[in-house]
C-alpha positions in Angstrom: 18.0 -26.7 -1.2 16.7 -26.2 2.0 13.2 -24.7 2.4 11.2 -22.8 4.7 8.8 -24.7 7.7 8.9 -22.2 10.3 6.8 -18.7 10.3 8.2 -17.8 13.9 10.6 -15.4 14.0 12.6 -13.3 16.6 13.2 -9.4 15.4 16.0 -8.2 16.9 16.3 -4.2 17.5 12.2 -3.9 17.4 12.2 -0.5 18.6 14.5 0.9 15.5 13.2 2.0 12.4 14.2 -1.3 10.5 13.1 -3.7 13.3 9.8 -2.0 14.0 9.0 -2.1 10.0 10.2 -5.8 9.6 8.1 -6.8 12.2 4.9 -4.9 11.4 5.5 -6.4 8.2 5.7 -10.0 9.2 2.7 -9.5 11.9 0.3 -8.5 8.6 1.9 -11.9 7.2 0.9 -13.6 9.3 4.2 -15.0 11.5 5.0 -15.1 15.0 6.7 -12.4 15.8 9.1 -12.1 18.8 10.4 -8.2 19.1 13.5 -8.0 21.2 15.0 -4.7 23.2 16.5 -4.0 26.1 12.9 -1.8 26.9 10.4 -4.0 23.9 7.3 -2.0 23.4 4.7 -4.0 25.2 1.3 -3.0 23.4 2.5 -3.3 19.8 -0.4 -5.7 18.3 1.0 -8.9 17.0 4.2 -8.3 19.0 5.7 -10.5 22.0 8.0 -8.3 23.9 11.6 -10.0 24.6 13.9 -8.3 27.0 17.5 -8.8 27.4 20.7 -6.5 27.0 22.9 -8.0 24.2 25.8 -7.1 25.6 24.7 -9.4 28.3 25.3 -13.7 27.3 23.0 -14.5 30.3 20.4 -11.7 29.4 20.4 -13.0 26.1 20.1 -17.1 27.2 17.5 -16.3 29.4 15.3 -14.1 26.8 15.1 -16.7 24.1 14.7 -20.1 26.5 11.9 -21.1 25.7 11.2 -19.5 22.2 10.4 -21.8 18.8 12.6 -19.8 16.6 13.0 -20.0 12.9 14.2 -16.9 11.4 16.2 -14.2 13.3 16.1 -10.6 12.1 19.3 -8.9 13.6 18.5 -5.2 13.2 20.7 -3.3 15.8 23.5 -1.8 16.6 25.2 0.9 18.9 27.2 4.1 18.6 30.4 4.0 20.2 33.1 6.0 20.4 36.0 4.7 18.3 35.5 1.8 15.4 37.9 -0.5 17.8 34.6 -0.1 20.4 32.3 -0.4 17.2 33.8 -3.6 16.1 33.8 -5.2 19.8 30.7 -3.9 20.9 28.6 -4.5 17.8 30.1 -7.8 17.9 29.6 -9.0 20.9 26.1 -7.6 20.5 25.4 -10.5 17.3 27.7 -13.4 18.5 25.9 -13.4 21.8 22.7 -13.2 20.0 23.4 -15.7 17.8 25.1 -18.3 20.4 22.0 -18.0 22.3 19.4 -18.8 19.6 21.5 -21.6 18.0 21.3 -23.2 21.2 17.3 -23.2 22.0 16.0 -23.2 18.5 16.9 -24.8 15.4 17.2 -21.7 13.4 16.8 -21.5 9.3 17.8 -18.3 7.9 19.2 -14.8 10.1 18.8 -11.8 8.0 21.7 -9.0 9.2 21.0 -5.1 8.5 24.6 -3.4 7.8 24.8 -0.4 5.6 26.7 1.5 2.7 29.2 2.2 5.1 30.2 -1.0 3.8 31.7 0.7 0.9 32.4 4.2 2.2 34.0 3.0 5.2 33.6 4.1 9.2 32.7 7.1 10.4 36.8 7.5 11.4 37.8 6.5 8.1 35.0 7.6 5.8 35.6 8.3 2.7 39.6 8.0 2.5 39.1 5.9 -0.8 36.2 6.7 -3.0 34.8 3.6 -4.5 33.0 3.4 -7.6 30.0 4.4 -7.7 27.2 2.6 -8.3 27.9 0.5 -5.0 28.1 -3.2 -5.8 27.9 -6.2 -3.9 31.1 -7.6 -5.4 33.4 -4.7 -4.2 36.1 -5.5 -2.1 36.1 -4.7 1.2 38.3 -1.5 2.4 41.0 -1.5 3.9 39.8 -0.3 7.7 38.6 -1.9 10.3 34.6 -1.7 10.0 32.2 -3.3 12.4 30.1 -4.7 9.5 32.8 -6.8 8.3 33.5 -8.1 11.7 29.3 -9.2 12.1 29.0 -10.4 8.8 32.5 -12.7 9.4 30.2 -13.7 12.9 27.5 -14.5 10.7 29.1 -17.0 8.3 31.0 -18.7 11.2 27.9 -19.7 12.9 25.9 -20.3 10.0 28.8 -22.8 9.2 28.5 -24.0 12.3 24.9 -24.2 12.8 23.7 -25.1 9.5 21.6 -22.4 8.9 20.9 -20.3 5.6 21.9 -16.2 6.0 21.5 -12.7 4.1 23.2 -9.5 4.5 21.4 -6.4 3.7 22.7 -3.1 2.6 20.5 -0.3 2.7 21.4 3.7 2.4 19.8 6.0 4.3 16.4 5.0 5.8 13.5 6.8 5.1 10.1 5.6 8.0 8.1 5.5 10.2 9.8 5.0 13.7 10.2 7.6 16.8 13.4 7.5 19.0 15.4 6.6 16.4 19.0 7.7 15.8 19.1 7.9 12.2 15.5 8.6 11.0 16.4 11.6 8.2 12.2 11.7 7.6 11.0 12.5 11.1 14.5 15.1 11.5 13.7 16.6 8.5 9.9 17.1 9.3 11.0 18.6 13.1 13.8 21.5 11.2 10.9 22.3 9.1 8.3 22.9 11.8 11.0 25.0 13.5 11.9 26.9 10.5 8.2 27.6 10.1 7.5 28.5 13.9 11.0 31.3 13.9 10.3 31.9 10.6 13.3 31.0 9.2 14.0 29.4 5.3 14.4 26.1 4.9 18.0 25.7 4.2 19.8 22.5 2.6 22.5 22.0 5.2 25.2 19.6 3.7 27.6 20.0 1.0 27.7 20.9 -2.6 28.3 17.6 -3.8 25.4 16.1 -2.1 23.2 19.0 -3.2 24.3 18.5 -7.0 25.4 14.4 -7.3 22.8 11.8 -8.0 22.0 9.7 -5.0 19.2 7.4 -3.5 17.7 6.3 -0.2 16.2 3.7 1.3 12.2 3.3 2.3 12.1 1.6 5.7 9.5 -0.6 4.2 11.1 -2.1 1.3 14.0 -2.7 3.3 11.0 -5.2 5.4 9.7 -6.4 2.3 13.7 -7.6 0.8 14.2 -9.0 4.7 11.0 -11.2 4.1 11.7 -12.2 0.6 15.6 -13.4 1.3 14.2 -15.0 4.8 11.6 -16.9 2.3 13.8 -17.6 -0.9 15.9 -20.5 -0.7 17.7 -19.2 -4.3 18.1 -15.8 -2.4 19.6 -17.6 0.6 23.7 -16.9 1.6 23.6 -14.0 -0.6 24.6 -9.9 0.1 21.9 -7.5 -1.0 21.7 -3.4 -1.5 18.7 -2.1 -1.2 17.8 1.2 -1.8 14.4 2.4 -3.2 15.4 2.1 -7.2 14.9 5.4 -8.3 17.7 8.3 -8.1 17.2 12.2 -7.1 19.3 15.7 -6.6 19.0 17.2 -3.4 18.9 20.4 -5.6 15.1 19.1 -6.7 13.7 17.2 -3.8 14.7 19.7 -1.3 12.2 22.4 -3.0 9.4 19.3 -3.0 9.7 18.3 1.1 9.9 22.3 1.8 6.6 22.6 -0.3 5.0 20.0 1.2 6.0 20.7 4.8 5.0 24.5 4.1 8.1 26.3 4.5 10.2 28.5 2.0 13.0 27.6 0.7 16.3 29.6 1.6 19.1 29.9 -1.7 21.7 27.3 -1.7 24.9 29.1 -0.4 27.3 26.8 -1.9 28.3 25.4 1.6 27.4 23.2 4.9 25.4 24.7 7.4 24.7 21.7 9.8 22.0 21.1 11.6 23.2 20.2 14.5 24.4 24.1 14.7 21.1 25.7 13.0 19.2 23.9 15.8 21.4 24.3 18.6 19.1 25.8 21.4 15.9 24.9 20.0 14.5 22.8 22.5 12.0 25.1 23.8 10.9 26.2 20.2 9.9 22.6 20.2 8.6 22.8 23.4 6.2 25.6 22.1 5.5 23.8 18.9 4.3 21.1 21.1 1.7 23.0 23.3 0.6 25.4 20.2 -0.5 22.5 18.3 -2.1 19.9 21.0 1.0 17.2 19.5 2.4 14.1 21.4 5.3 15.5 23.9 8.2 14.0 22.4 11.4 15.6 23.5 13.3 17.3 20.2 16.2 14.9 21.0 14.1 11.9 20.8 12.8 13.1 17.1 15.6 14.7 15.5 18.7 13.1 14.6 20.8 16.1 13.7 24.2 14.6 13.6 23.2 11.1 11.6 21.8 13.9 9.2 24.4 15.8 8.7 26.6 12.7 8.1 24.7 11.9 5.2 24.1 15.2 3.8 27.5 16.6 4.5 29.6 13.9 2.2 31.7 15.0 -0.3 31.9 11.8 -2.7 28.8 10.6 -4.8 26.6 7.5 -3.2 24.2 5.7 -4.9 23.5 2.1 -5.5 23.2 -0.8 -7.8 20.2 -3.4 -7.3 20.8 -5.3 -10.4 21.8 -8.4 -8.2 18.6 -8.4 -6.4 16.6 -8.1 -9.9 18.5 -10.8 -11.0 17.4 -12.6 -7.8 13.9 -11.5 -8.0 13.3 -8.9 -6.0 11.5 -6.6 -8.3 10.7 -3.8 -6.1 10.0 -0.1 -6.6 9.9 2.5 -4.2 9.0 6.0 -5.4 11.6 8.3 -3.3 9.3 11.3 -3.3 6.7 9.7 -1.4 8.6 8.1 0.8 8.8 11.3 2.4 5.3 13.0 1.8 3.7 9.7 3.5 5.9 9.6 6.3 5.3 13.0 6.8 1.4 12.2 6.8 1.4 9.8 9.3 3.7 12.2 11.6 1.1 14.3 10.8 -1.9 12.1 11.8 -0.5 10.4 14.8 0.7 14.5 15.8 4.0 14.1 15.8 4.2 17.4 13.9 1.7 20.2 13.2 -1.0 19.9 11.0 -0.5 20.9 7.2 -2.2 24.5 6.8 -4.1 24.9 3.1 
């Protein structure tokens, strides 16, 4: 069994919400931490800033010459149109990632961040078969073409080829601290309610019944860091595919009435259908705009906070999701995210760093 002698790694996607928490994470542990990006923020403390474009080979070559990397954390991807430009794109995107590091460093373990859509499918197909629910890592993969297949097939071709160890992790939707993000429900959530307040609207669930009655889970941003670390460390975690959600389970129909309280807005009846917020909000930009200047916060754009459409993906499904973590118990991964303040502390530290307004008591 091999074991860990290297504390240097390279994070890859260091601006997103799972790259930027990994990283933190592995800065308070004490590692050398490489953040990579096509624009790397270049005052994070603890952070080397790494530019390249993925999509580029030589971009990529260039970026990691010289760089004594152990562990690679591949935390990226990008939108495209179609699932045929997913798979090629998002593809690309890894092998030349991985081509590149394999050649300048002798890697030991790269951790890959895919998703539940693992189970559900691609946008373009999702949900055409309804799996069991809870997800499990043993469930076959469906029959689409899905961009996480295709990286995690990268994956264990050059860890065959490379000799190094590999984990794949599965989280739902991610819950943390990150800005600029395009699926951050937390900060999108926070934005609709400081425009509800500000037009004096209710707060009004947007997605479908299902998701507003079925049981269902998330995924803290920082316990997805803290399972990264653990499989990057864990030789009897190494090779291995992990869900992780938080390890609780919640309504919608409950925890909607406990964000809208603690974000001080009302909240509007249920009316037994989607209202997405990609249409409540349409226009809202200069609300925003006069949310911004009202309360003295940091002028963020309202596209660069709020994720409608990643939002309304997840809240507008009409099949039950949550997920099972008894393989990572069985592992060792022991832990326990409470889901309801995943949200309230997020929403303090948007509120301390004035992202959004000030709570009024």
């Amino acid at each position: 069994m091999r074991t860990m002698t290297k504390k240097n790694a390279l994070v890859v996607g260091v601006t997103g919400i799972s790259g930027s928490n990994v990283a933190d994470l592995l800065v308070a542990e004490g590692w050398t931490v490489h953040g990579l990006a096509r624009r790397p923020p270049q005052d994070r403390p603890g952070i080397h800033p790494v530019t390249a474009d993925l999509l580029d080979p030589a971009s990529v070559a260039k970026a990691v010459t010289g760089l004594d990397i152990g562990h690679v954390f591949f935390c990226t991807w990008a939108r495209q149109e179609t699932e045929d430009e997913n798979c090629r794109v998002n593809g690309a995107m890894l092998q030349n990632l991985l081509d590149a590091v394999t050649k300048t460093s002798s890697i030991e373990h790269v951790a890959l961040v895919t998703g539940l859509k693992h189970y559900l499918g691609p946008f373009e197909s999702y949900g055409k078969v309804k799996p069991d629910t809870p997800f499990r890592e043993d469930q076959a993969r469906l029959p689409y073409q899905n961009f996480y297949y295709d990286q995690e097939d990268i994956l264990f071709a050059a860890a065959a080829r490379s000799n190094f160890a590999w984990s794949v992790h599965r989280p739902h939707t991610l819950i943390g601290w990150a800005l600029g993000n395009a699926m951050n429900m937390g900060v999108t959530l926070a934005v609709y309610a400081a425009i509800c307040k500000e037009t004096g609207r209710d707060f009004l669930f947007p997605g479908t019944p299902q998701q507003h009655e079925a049981v269902t889970d998330v995924t803290d941003a920082r316990i997805l860091a803290r399972q990264l670390l653990w499989a990057s460390t864990t030789p009897s975690a190494y090779n291995q595919a992990f869900n992780i959600v938080n390890g609780d389970v919640f309504r919608w129909r409950r925890l909607w009435g406990t964000i809208a309280a603690y974000l001080g807005v009302s909240v509007a009846p249920y009316p037994g259908h989607p209202t997405p917020l990609a249409e409540q909000m349409a226009g809202e930009d200069a609300t925003w705009d006069r949310i911004v200047e009202k309360h003295g916060l940091r002028p963020y754009r309202l596209k660069t906070l709020a994720s409608w459409w990643h939002t309304d993906a997840d809240l507008g499904r009409e099949l039950e999701t949550f997920t099972d973590m008894t393989k990572s118990r069985e592992f060792g991964f022991m832990d326990l995210q409470v889901t309801e303040r995943s949200f309230t502390e997020l929403f303090d530290r948007l509120r301390a760093e004035k992202i959004i307004p000030p709570r009024e008591d």
